[in-house]
VOBA-21474 format. One record per residue: residue in three letters; y, z, x of N, C-alpha, C in turn. Coordinates in steps of 0.2 Angstrom, whole numbers, padded with zeros to 4 digits, always signed. Atoms other than C-alpha are relative to their C-alpha. Layout:
! residues N
alaYZXYZXYZX;...
! end
This chain:
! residues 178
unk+0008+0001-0002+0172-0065-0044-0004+0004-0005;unk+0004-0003+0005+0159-0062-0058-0003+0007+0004;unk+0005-0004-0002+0150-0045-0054-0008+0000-0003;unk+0005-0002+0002+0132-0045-0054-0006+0007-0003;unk+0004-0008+0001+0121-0032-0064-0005-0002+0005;unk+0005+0001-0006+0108-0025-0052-0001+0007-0004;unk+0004-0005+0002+0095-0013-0062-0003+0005+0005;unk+0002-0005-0005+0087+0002-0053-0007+0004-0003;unk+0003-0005+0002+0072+0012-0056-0001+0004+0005;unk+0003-0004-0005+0063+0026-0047-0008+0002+0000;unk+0005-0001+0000+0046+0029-0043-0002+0005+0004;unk+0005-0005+0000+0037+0045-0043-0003+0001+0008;unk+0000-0001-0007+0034+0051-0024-0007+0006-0001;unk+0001-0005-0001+0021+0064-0020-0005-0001+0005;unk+0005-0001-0006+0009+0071-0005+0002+0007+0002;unk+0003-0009-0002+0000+0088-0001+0000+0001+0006;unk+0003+0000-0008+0001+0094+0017+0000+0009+0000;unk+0001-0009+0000-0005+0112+0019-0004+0003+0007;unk+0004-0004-0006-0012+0123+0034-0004+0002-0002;unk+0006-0002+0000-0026+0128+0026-0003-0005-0007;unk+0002+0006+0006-0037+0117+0012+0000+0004-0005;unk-0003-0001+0006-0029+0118-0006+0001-0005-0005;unk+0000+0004+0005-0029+0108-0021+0006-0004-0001;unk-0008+0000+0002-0013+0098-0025-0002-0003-0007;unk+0001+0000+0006-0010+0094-0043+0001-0007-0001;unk+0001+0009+0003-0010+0076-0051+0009+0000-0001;unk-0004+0005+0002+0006+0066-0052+0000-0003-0005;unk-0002+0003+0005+0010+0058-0069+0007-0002-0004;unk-0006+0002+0005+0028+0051-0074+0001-0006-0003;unk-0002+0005+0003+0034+0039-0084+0009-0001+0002;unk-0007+0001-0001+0052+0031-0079+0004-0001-0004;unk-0004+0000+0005+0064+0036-0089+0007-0006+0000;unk-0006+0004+0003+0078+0022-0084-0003-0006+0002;unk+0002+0008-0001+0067+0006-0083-0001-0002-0009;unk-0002+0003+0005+0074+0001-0101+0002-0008+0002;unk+0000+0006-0001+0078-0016-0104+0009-0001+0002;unk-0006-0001-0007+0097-0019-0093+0004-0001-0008;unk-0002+0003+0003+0112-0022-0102+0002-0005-0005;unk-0001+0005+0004+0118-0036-0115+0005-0005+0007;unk-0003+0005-0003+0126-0051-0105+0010+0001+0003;unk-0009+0001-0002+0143-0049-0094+0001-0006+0002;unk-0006+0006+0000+0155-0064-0095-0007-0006+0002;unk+0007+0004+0000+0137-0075-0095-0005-0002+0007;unk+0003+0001-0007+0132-0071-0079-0009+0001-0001;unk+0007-0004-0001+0115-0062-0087-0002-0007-0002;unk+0002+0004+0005+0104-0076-0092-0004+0004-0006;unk+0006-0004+0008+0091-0075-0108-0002+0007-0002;unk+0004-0005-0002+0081-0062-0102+0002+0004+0005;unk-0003-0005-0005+0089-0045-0094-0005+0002+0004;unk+0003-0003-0006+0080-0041-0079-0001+0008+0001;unk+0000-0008+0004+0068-0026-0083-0006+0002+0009;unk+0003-0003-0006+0059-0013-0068-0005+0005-0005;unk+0007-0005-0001+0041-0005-0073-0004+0002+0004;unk+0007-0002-0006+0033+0006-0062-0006+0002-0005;unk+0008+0002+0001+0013+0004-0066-0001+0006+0002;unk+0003-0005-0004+0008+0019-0054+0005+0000+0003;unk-0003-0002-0006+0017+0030-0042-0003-0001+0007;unk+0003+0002-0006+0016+0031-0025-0002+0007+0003;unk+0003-0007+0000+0004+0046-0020-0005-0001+0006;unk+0005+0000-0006-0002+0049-0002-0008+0006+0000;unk+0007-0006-0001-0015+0065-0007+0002+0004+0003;unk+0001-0005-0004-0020+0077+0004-0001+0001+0007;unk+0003-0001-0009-0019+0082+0023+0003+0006+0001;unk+0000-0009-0004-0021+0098+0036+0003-0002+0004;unk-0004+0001-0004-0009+0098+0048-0005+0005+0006;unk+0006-0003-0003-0022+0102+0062+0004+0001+0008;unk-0004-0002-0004-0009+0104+0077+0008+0002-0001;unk-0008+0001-0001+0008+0109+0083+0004-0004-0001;unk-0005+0005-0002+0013+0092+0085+0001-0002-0005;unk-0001+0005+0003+0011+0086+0068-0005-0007-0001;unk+0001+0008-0001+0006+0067+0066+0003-0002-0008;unk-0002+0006+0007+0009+0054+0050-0006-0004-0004;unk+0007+0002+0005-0001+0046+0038+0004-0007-0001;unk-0002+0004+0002+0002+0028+0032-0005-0002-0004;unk+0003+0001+0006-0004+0019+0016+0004-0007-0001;unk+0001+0005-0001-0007+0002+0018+0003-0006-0007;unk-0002+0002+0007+0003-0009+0001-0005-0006-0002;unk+0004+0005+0004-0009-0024+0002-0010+0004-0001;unk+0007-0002-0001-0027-0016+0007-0001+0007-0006;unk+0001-0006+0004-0023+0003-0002-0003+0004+0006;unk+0002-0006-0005-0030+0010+0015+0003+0005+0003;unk-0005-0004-0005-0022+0024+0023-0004+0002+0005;unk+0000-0001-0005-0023+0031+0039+0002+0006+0005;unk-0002-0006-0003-0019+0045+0049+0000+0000+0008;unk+0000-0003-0008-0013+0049+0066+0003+0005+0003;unk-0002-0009-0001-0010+0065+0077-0003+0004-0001;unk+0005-0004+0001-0014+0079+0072+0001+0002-0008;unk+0001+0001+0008-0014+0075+0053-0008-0001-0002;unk+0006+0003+0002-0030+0076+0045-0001-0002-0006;unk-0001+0001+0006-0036+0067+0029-0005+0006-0003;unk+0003-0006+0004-0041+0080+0016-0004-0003-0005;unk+0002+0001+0005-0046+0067+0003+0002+0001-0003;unk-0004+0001+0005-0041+0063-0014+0002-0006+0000;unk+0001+0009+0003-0034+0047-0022+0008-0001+0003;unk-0008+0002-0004-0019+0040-0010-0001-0009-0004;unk-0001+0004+0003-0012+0026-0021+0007-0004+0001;unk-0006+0003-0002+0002+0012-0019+0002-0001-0006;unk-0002-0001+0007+0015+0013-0030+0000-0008-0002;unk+0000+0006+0001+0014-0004-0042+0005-0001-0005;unk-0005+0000+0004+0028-0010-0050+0001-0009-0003;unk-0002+0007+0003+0034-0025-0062+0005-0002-0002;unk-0004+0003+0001+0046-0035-0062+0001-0006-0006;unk-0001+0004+0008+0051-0044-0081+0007-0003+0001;unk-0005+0005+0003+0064-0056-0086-0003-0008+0000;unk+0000+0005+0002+0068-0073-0086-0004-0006+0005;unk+0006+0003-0004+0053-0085-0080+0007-0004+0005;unk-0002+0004-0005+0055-0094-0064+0007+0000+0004;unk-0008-0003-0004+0072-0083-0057-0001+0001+0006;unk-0004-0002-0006+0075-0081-0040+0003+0009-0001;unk+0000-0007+0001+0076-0060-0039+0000+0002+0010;unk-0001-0005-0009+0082-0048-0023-0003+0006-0003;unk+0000-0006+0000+0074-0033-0022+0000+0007+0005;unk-0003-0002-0005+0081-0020-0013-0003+0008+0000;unk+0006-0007+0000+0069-0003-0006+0006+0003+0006;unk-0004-0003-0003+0078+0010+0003-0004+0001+0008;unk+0003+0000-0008+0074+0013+0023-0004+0005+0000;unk+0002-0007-0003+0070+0032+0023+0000+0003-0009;unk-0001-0004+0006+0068+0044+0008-0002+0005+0003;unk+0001-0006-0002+0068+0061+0009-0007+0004-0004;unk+0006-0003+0003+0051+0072+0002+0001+0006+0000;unk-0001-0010-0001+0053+0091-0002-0006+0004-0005;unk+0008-0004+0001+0040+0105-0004+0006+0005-0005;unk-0004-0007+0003+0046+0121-0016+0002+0005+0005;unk+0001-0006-0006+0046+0132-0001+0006-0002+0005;unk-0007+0004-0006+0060+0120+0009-0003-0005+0003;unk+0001+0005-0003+0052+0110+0019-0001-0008-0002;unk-0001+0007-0001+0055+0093+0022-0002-0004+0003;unk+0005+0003-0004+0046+0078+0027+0005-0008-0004;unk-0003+0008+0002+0053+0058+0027-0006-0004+0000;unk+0004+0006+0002+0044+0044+0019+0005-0005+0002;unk-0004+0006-0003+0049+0028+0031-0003-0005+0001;unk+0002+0008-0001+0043+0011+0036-0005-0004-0007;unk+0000+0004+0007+0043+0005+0019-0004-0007-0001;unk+0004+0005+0001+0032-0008+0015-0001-0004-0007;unk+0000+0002+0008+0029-0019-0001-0005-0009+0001;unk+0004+0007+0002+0018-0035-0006+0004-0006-0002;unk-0005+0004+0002+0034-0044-0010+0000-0006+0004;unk+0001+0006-0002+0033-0062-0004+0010-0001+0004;unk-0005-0001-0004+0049-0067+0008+0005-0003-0005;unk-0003+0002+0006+0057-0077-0008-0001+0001-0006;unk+0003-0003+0004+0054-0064-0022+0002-0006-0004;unk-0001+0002+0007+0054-0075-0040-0004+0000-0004;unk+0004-0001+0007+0047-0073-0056-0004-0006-0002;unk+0006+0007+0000+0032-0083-0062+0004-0004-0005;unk-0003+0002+0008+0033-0095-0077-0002+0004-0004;unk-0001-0004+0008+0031-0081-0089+0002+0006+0002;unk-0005-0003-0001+0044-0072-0080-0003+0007+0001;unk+0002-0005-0002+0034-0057-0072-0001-0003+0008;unk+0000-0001-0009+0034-0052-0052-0004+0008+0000;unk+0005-0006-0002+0020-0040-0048+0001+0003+0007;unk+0002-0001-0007+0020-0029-0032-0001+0005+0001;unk+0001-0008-0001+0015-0014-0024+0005+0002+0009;unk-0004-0003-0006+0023-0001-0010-0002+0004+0002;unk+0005-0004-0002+0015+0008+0003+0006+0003+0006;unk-0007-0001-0004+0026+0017+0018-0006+0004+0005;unk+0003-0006-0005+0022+0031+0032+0003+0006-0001;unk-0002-0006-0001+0024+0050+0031+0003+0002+0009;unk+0000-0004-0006+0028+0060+0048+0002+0008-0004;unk+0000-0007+0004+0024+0078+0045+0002+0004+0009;unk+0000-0004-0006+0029+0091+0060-0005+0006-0001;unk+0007-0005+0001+0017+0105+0064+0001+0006-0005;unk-0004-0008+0004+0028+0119+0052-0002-0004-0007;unk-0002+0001+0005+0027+0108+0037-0007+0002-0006;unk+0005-0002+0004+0016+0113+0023+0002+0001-0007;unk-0004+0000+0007+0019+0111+0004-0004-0006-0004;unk+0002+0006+0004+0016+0102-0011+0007-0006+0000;unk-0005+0002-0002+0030+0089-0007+0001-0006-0005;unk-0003+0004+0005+0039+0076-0020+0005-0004+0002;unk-0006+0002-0002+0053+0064-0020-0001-0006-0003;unk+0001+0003+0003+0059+0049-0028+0004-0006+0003;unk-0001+0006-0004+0060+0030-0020+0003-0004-0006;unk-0003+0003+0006+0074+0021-0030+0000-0009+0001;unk+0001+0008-0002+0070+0001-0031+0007-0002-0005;unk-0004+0003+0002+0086-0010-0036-0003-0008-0001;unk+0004+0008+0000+0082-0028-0042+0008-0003-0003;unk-0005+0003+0005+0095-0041-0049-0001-0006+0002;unk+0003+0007+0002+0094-0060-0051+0004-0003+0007;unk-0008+0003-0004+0102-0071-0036+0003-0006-0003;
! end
């Protein structure tokens, strides 16, 4: 049974959660493994190898953890809105969904596979999960006729009331042709 290649990129994570109001710094990478895939195994690849660029990361900003209990934040993938509940507050700043593009071979039939949970870490320790993953992806992702698939990815934080940091992490998307 042929194996199929299945590409991988990762896109840039980031959100400020702090006890008292403080600046968080800007996000800027470039994804160093969204090169173009492979050369063709046993003719499975078609023409055009199936390529992942992330456009923008996914950046929720600023929030003050204003109780014990914590709350979460979500950041909406079609609208861009986020939202907060508990005792999360928005601090302002520019919450952003990450947008990504998919290339190859027009009019392909494409899986794209987004992980459940990701972990986010501050320099100090603390730990916070990015979960209910969302995306603008249509229910039968395929590429147009001139072989691009645009989409964007929004999720939800949950922060507990201890958590406070500049916090990072990186959401790995895998894509390959069905």
């Amino acid at each position: 049974m042929p194996v199929k290649p299945v590409i991988s990129a990762f896109v840039p994570i980031g959100c400020a959660v702090v006890m008292a109001v403080a600046p968080a710094p800007a996000s800027a990478q470039q994804c160093r493994l969204c090169g173009d895939g492979p050369p063709g195994l046993g003719g499975i690849l078609p023409g055009r190898p199936l390529r992942i660029d992330i456009e923008t990361d996914l950046e929720f900003a600023r929030y003050a953890v204003l109780s014990d209990a914590g709350g979460s934040a979500e950041l909406d993938p079609v609208t861009g809105q986020r939202r907060t509940y508990g005792g999360l507050g928005d601090m302002g700043g520019l919450a952003v969904t990450a947008r990504v593009t998919l290339r190859g071979q027009p009019n392909r039939a494409v899986r794209v596979d987004l992980p459940a949970t990701i972990e986010l870490r501050a320099a100090g320790g603390d730990r916070i999960e990015l979960t209910n993953l969302s995306s603008t992806l249509p229910g039968q992702p395929r590429l147009d006729a001139d072989g691009r698939l645009e989409f964007r990815i929004g999720g939800r934080i949950d922060v507990d009331g201890t958590d406070a940091g500049n916090f990072r992490g990186r959401l790995r998307i895998s894509a390959e042709y069905e």
